[in-house]
N, C-alpha and C positions, 0 to 999 in steps of 0.2 A: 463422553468425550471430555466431558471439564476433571472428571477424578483422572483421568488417562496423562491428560496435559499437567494438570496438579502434580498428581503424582512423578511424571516426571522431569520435572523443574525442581522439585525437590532433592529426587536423586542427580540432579545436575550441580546440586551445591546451591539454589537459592534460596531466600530465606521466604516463610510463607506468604509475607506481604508483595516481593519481588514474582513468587509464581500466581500468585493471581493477576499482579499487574500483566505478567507475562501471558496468560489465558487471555484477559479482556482484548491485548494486544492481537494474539495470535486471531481468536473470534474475529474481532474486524475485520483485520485483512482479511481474512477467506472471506466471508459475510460482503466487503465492500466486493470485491474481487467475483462477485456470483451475481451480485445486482449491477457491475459494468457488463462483463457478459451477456447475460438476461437483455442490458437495455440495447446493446449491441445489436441482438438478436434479432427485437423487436426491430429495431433500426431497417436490418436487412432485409427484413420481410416486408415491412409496408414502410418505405424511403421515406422521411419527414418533406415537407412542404419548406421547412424553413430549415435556416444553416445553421450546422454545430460546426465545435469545434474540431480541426485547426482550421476549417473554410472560414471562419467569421475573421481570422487575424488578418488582417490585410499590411501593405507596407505604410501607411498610414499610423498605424498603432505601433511602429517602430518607436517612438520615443516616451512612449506608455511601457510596454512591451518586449526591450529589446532582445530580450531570450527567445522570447515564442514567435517573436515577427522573424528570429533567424533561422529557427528550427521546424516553421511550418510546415515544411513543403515536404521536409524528409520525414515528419511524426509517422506520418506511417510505417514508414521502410523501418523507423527505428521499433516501433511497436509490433513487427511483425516478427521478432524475436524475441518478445518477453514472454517469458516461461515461469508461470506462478511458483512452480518449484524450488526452482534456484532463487525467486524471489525471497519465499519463505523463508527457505535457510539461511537466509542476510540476516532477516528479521531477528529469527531466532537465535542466531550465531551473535548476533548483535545483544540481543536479551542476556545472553547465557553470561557472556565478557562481561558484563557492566558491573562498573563499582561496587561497592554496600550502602552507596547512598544513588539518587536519580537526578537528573541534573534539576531536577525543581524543588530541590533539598529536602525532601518527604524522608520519612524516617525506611531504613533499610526491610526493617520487620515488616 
């Protein structure tokens, strides 16, 4: 998988430094993306005792919070449309476009 990805990021026009930052990148997201899932899972199988999130946000934490105190209620509805997929291809669509430098000023190579 990493010579696959390497490899082509390279044939995409990055430079070697740009396609492994772009591997480690791509690695997490799937990697995080498999251990929400998984914990999901376990979720559904045996219901926790105690509250995650969006249940902890309450209107209370509105002025801590005020994104998440407004969007609680629909996290769901909204997350029940997200497709790794097309997430990925942001990602990567993202990688591919970027400059010859990174926005933390690291050398392009």
């Amino acid at each position: 998988m990493v010579e696959e990805i390497i490899d082509c990021a390279l044939a995409c026009g990055l430079t070697p430094g740009q396609a492994v930052r772009a591997y480690r990148t791509i690695r997490s997201y799937v990697y995080g993306d498999l251990v929400f899932r998984r914990a999901a899972d376990r979720r559904a199988e045996h219901p926790p005792s105690k509250r995650y999130f969006p249940d902890v946000v309450t209107d209370a934490d509105a002025a801590e919070l005020p994104r998440l105190t407004a969007i609680k209620d629909d996290w769901r509805a909204y997350a029940a449309y997200y497709d790794v997929v097309d997430e990925l291809d942001a990602i990567v669509t993202g990688l591919l476009t970027r400059g010859t430098r990174s926005a933390s000023g690291a050398p392009a190579g």
